[in-house]
Structure formats: structure tokens, C-alpha cells
C-alpha positions as CSV (number, residue, x, y, z in Angstrom):
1,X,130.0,46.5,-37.2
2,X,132.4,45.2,-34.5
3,X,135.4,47.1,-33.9
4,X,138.5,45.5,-35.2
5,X,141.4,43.9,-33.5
6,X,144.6,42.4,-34.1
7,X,146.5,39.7,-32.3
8,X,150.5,39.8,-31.6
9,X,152.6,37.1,-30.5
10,X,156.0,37.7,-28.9
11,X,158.5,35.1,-29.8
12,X,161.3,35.6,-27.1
13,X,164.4,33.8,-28.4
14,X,167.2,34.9,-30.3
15,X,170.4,33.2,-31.1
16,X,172.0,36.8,-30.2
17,X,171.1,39.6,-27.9
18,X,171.7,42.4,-30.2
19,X,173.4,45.8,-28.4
20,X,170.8,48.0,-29.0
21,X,167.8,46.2,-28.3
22,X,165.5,46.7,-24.9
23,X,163.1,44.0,-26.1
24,X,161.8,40.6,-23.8
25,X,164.7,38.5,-25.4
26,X,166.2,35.3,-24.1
27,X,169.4,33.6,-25.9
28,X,168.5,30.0,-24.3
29,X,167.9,27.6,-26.4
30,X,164.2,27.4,-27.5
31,X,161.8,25.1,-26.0
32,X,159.7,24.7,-29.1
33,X,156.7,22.7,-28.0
34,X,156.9,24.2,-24.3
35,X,156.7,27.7,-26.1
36,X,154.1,27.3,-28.5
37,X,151.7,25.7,-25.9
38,X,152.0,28.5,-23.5
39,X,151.3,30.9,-26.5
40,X,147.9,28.9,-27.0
41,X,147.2,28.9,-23.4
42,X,147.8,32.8,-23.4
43,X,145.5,32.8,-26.1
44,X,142.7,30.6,-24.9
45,X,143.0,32.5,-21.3
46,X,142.7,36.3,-22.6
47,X,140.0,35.1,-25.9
48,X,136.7,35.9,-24.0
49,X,137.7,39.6,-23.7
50,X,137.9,39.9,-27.4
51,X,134.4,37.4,-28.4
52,X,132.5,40.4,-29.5
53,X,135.5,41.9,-31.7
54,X,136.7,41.1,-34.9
55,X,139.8,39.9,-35.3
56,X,142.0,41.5,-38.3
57,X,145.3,40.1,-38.4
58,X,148.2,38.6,-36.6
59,X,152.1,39.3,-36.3
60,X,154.4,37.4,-35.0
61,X,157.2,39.4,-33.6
62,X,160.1,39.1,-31.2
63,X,162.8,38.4,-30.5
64,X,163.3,35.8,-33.7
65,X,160.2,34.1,-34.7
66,X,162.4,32.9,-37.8
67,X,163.7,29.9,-35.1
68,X,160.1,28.9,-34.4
69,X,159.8,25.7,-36.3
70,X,157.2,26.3,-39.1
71,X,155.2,23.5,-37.6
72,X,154.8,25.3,-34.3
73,X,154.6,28.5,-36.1
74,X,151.3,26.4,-38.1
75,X,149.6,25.3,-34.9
76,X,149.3,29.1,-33.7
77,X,148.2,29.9,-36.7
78,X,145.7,27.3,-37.0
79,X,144.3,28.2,-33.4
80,X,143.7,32.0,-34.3
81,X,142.1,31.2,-37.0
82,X,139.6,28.6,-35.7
83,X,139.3,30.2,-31.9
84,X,139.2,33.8,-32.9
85,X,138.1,33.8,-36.2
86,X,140.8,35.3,-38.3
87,X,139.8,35.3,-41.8
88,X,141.9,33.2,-44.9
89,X,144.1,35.3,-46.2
90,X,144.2,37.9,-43.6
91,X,147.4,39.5,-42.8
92,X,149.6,37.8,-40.9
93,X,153.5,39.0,-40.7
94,X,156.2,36.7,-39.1
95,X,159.7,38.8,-38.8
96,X,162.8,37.0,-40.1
97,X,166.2,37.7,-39.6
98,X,168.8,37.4,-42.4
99,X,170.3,34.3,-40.6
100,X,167.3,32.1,-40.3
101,X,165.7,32.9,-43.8
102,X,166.9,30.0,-45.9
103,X,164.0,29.6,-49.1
104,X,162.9,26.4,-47.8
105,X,162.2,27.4,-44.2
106,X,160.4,30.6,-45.6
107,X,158.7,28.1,-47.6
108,X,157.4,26.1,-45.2
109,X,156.3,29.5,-43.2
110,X,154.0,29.8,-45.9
111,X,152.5,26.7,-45.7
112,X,152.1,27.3,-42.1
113,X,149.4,30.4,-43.1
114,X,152.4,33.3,-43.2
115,X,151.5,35.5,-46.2
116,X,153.9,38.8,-45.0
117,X,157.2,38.3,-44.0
118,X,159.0,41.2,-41.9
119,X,163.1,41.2,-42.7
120,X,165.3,42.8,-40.1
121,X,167.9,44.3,-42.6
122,X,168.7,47.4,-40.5
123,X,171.1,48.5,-42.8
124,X,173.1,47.2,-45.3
125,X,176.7,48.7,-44.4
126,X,179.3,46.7,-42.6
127,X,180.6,49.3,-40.9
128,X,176.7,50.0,-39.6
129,X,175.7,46.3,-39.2
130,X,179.4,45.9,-36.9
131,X,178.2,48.7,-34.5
132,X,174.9,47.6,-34.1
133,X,176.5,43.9,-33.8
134,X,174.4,42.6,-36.1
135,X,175.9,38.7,-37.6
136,X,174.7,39.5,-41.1
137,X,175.9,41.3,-43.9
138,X,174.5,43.7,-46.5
139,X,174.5,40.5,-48.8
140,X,172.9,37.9,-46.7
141,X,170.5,40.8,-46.1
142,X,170.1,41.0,-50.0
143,X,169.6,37.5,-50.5
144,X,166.7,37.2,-47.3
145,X,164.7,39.4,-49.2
146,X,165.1,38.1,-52.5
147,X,163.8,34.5,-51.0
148,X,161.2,35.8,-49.1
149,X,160.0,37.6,-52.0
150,X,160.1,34.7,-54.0
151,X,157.5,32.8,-51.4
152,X,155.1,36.2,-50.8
153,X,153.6,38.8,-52.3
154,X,154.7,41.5,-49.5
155,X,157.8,41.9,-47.7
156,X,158.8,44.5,-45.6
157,X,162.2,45.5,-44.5
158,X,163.3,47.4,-41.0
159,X,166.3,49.8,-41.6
160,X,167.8,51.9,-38.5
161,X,169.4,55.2,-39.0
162,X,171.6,57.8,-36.7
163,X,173.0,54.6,-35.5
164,X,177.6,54.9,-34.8
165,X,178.8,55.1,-38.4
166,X,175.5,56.0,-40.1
167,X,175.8,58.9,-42.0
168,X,173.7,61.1,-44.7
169,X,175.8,58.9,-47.7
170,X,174.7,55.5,-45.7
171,X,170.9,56.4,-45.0
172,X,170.9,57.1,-48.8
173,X,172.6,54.2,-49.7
174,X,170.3,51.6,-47.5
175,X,167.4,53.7,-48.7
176,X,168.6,52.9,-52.7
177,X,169.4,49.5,-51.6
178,X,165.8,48.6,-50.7
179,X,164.2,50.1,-53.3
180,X,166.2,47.9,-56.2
181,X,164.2,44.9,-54.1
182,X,161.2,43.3,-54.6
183,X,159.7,45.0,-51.1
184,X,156.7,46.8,-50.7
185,X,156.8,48.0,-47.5
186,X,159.8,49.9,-45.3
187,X,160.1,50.6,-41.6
188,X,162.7,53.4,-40.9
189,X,163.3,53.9,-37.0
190,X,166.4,56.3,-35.5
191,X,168.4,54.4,-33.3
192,X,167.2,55.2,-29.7
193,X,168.7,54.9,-26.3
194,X,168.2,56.3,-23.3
195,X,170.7,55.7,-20.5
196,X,168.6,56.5,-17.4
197,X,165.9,53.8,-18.6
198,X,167.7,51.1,-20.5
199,X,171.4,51.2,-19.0
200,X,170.8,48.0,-17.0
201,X,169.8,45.8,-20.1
202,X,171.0,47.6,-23.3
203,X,174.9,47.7,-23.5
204,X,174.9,50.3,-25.9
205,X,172.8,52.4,-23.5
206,X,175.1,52.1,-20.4
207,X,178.3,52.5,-23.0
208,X,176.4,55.7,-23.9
209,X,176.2,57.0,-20.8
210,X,179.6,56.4,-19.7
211,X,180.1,58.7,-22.4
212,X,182.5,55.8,-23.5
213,X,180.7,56.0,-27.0
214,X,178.8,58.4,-29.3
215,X,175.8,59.0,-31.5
216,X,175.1,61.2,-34.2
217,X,173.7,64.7,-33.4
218,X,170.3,65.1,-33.9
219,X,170.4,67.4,-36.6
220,X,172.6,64.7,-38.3
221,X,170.1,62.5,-37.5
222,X,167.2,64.4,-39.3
223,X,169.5,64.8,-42.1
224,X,169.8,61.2,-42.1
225,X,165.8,60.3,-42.2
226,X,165.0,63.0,-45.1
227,X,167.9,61.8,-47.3
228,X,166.5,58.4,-46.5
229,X,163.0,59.6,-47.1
230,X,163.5,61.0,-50.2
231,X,165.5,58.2,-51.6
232,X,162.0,55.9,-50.6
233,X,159.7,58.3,-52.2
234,X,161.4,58.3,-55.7
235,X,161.1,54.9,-55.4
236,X,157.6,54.6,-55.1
237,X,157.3,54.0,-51.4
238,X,154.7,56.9,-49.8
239,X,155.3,57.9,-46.6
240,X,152.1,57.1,-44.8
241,X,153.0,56.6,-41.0
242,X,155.9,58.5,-39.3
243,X,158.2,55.5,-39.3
244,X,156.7,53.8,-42.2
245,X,156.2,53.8,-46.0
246,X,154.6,51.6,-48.2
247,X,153.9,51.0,-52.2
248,X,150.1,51.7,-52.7
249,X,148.1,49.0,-51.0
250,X,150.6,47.5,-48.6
251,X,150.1,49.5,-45.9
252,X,150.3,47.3,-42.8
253,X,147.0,46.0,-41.8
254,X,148.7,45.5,-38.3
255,X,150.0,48.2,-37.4
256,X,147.4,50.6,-38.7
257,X,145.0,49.2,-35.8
258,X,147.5,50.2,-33.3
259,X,147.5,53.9,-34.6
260,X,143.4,53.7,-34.8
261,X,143.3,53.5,-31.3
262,X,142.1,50.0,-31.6
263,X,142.3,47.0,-29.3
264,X,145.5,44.5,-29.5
265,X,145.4,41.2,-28.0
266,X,149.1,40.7,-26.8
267,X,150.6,37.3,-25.7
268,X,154.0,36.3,-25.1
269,X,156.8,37.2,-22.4
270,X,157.2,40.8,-22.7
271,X,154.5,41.4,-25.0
272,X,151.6,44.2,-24.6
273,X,147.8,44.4,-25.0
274,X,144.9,46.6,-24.9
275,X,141.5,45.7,-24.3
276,X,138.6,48.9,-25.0
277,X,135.6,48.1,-22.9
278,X,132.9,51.0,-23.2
279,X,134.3,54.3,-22.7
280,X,137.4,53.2,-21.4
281,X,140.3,50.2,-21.6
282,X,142.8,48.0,-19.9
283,X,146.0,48.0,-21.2
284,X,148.4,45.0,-20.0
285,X,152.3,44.2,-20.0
286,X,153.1,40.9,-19.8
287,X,156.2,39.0,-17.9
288,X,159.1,40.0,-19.6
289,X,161.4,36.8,-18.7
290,X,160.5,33.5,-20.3
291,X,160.3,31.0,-18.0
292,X,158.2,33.3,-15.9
293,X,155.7,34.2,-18.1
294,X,155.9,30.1,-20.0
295,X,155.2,28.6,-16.1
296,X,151.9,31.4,-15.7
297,X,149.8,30.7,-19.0
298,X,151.0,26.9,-18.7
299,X,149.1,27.2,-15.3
300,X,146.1,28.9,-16.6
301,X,146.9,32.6,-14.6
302,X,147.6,35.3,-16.9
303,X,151.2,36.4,-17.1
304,X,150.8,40.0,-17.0
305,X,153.7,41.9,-14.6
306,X,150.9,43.2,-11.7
307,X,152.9,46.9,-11.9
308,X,152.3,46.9,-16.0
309,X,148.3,47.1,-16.0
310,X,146.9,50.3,-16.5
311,X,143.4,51.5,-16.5
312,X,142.7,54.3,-19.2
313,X,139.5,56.4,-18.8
314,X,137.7,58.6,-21.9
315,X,140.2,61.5,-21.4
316,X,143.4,59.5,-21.7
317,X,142.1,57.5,-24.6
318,X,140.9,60.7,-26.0
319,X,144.7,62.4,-25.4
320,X,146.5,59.1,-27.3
321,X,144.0,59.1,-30.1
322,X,145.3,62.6,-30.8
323,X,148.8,61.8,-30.2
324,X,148.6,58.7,-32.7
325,X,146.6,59.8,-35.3
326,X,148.6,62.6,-35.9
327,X,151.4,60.4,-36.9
328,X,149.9,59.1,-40.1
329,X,149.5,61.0,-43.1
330,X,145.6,60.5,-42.9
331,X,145.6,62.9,-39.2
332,X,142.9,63.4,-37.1
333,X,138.9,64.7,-37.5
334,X,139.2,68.3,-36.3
335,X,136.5,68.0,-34.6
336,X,138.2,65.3,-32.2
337,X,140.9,68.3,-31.4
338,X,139.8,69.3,-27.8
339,X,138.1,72.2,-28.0
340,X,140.2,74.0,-25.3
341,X,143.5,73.3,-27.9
342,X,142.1,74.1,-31.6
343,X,143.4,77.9,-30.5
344,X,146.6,76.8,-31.4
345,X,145.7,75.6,-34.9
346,X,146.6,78.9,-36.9
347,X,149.9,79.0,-35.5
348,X,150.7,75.6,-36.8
349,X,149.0,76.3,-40.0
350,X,150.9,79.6,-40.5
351,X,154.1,77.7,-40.0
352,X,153.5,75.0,-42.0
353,X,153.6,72.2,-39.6
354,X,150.0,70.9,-40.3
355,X,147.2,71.4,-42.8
356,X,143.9,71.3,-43.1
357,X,142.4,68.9,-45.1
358,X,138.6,67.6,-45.8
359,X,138.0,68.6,-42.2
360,X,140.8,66.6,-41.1
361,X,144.3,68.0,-39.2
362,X,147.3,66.4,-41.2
363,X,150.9,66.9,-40.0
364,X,153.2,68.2,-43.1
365,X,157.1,66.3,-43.4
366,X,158.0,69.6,-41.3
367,X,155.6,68.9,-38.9
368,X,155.7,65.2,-38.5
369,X,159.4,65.9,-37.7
370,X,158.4,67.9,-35.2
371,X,155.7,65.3,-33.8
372,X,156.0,65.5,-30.2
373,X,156.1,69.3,-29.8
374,X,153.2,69.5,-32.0
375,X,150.6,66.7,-30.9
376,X,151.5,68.0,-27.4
377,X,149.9,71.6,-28.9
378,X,146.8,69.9,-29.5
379,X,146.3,67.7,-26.7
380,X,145.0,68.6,-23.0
């Protein structure tokens, strides 16, 4: 059988660059038809790479691909389908924010081929949502997902925790929150910044490191993610990623390929792909500013950033399968454990970090916590 792939799109435009976020984002306004055609030249350019593949799914990410008119959103669609052979019905996830998710333009997303729809809620507390300067409440939030809901079958929801103002009480609280709604799927992430990489673009990272503002300590943090845990898991959503939890069979199709080690076709400013080729791959960045990367596909080059394409031979791709697989609850073949590093199994075992299980390694919660310190035990 051909090995599996799926396809992301990176919508760049928001109607406001949030604090926090590092991604390829632009806040001009959108050049629908100028956008969409540079997607589909992307596309056409980088499909002969991924003939002898099989294409699984598509996601349509950003930035706020809930601006995209659905009729632009319909045309991509349509060309997956037909030029890489994306199945009916398979899944394909366009992320929404609060503020663009009216019922009838979630409606017409649907008729555009969208059968998963992606909410960024990150939290439902106005004292959270003002420090993350989010424009949405937790009742706008409430009401996104409620109408997506009422146009798919699965809707999943991004909260942030150990964010200024989160707290045990709040993590619980977004946690309950979700689960009283009709979602299936959850995406939990702490709040991340890191002054010495993101100070230039991120304003929360450079107030950070100004010491001009604060975060929660990391053990508050981890407080934070298992009362938020446990809150998901009495409600039905398992735990099956790191970040991630899911009611049974909602699983994201999507991301699950990235954690397999699988190829990803990425298009869109800023956006990243992966291409395996025998034993080893090519992994690409693209352009991260818009115009840049729009005038490239538009004139048939590919858009990658020349200092973002890597080469990866059998014994890095070995190292990241390791690292990856290790952060899903299914773990990682034993027998794909370099041979040099399965010394250090008993240890973990002994100290209940991972278990064994039908010849498989699988992290515990303890262990996942610890994930880095861990999966860099077992790799070379």
C-alpha cells in the first residue's frame, strides 16, 4: 500500500495579530482570489513529489482561515480532491475563530467540502482571554461551537493554559466548560514563549524578557494541565496524544500522520512540509511573509525560504520517529528503540515513566510529563 499523506494549507490573514502568537500572520486585508490562486499554484508546483502517495486529509490552518470566503475555501477543496485524489468524506479541518463563525458562513464551509471544524476558544475566562488579547468572550466562544456543531459532526476546540491569570480553578473551569459542549475533540497547549527566539515578533515574548511581565511557574503550570486533564477524562475525552484528547473515534486523522512520521505536503506563507523519498526526506519551510511567498508560487518557483530546507538521512528520521511516537498513548515498537539506548529501559520502567505493552514502549501521564527528558533517554 502507499504510504499516506496529508495536505496543509496556511491561511495567513487575521483581522488581529494576537500577543502570543509566532505564527506567518499578516493583518492586511485579504486578497481573496490573489490568495487562493497562489495556494493552487503551490499545490500544482510541489504535486509530483507526492503522485505515488496517498493522500489522507487536509487542514486548513493559519492564521484565520474563517475570513477565506467559503467559495475560495471550495475551489481548494475541489482541487485536492480532483489533483491529489483526496477521498469524499475524508477529513478535512478548517480552524475558525469565535469572531468569524456566524451559522451561515459555517454553513456554507460545509458546502464547500469542510466536514471538521477547529474552534480557537483558548479559554473561556475574561480575565484569560484579556491577557492573551483575544476579541472574544467565553460566550461568543460558547455560541461558535454550538453553531459549528450544529453544521458537523466533529468539532474540536484549542484551549491554552499557564497563560497570565490562568490558574488551577481556571484550567478546571475551561476544561468543564468544554466538556458541557457538543465537541469531540480538545487541543490543550501551555502557553509558550521564549524571549531569545521570538522577542522580535511576539510582544508577549519581548515583555517577558524585559521581565516587565510574568508567567506561571512551571509547577503551577503542570498543576494546571492535570487539573485540566482530569476534568477531560471524566468527561469522556481520552488522552491519546500529549496535547490532545479525543471522544472514541475522533482522533485527528491529521495530525496523527504528523506523529507517524509520515509525509506532509505544506503550502502557504510560513507553512512546512516533508517529503520521505527512500531512506531519507526533505523537509521545507516556506516564505513566511505574504506577498513574498503569493509573488513565488504565482510565478511558478517554489516559495520555500532557501535557509529552511533541510535534508534528513535514516538516523535523524530514525531519532524523530522515537521522539514522536513516544508522545501518543499508542508509543513506539521496542524493537525501533536503538539498541545502544534500550539499557535505559528498566530505569524508566522502575520509576514508572513508561510501560511495556504488547511489545510496544508507552509513556505513563508521569512520563509523558516528563517527555523530553525521557525520549532523549531513548534516542542516540
Amino acid at each position: 500500500m502507499a504510504r499516506p499523506y496529508g495536505v496543509y494549507v496556511h491561511f495567513p490573514y487575521c483581522a488581529f495579530h494576537c500577543p502570543y502568537c509566532d505564527f506567518a500572520v499578516s493583518t492586511a486585508p485579504v486578497p481573496q482570489a490573489r490568495t487562493t490562486a497562489a495556494i493552487l499554484a503551490e499545490l500544482e508546483l510541489r504535486a509530483p513529489g507526492f503522485a505515488r502517495l496517498e493522500c489522507r486529509s487536509l487542514y486548513l490552518g493559519g492564521g484565520t482561515p474563517s475570513l477565506w470566503d467559503p467559495e475560495q475555501v471550495a475551489r481548494v477543496v475541489a482541487f485536492v480532491r480532483d489533483r491529489l485524489r483526496l477521498p469524499a468524506g475524508a477529513e478535512t479541518t478548517l480552524e475558525a475563530n469565535p469572531e468569524s463563525s456566524d451559522p451561515g458562513r459555517l454553513r456554507a464551509y460545509r458546502e464547500a467540502g469542510v466536514n471538521r471544524i477547529s474552534v480557537g476558544v483558548q479559554s473561556f475566562d475574561r480575565g484569560v482571554l484579556a491577557k492573551l488579547g483575544r476579541r472574544h468572550g467565553g460566550e461568543a466562544a460558547e455560541r461558535a461551537v454550538r453553531a459549528a456543531a450544529e453544521v458537523v459532526e466533529n468539532v474540536s476546540v484549542d484551549l491554552i493554559y499557564g497563560a497570565r491569570r490562568s490558574s488551577v480553578a481556571t484550567a478546571r473551569a475551561d476544561a468543564g466548560r468544554v466538556a458541557s459542549l457538543p465537541v469531540t475533540h480538545v487541543s490543550a497547549y501551555a502557553l509558550t514563549l521564549d524571549p531569545e527566539v521570538m522577542a522580535e515578533e511576539v510582544p508577549l515574548a519581548r515583555l517577558l524578557g524585559q521581565g516587565r511581565i510574568a508567567l506561571p511557574s512551571e509547577e503551577e503550570t503542570l498543576a494546571q494541565a492535570r487539573a485540566l486533564r482530569a476534568a477531560l477524562r471524566r468527561a469522556g475525552l481520552r488522552r491519546y496524544e500529549i496535547s490532545n484528547f479525543a471522544r472514541p473515534g475522533f482522533e485527528s486523522v491529521h495530525n496523527r500522520l504528523y506523529w507517524s512520521g509520515d509525509s506532509y505536503l505544506g503550502v502557504g506563507a510560513g507553512a512546512f512540509g516533508c517529503l520521505h523519498a527512500g531512506e531519507g526526506a526533505v523537509r521545507w519551510g516556506n516564505l513566511r511573509e505574504p506577498r513574498a511567498w503569493m509573488e513565488a508560487a504565482l510565478a511558478g518557483r517554489e516559495p520555500s525560504a532557501p535557509e529552511a530546507v533541510e535534508r534528513l538521512g535514516p538516523a535523524e528520521l530514525a531519532r524523530e520517529r522515537v521522539l514522536l511516537a513516544l508522545r501518543t498513548s499508542a508509543g513506539i515498537p521496542e524493537a525501533e528503540i536503538p539498541a545502544s539506548r534500550r539499557g535505559e529501559l528498566p530505569a524508566l520502567l522502575r520509576r514508572r515513566l513508561a510501560v511495556r505493552r504488547g511489545g510496544r514502549v508507552v509513556l505513563t501521564s508521569r512520563g509523558m510529563d516528563l517527555h523530553g527528558a525521557v525520549a532523549e533517554r531513548l534516542t542516540e
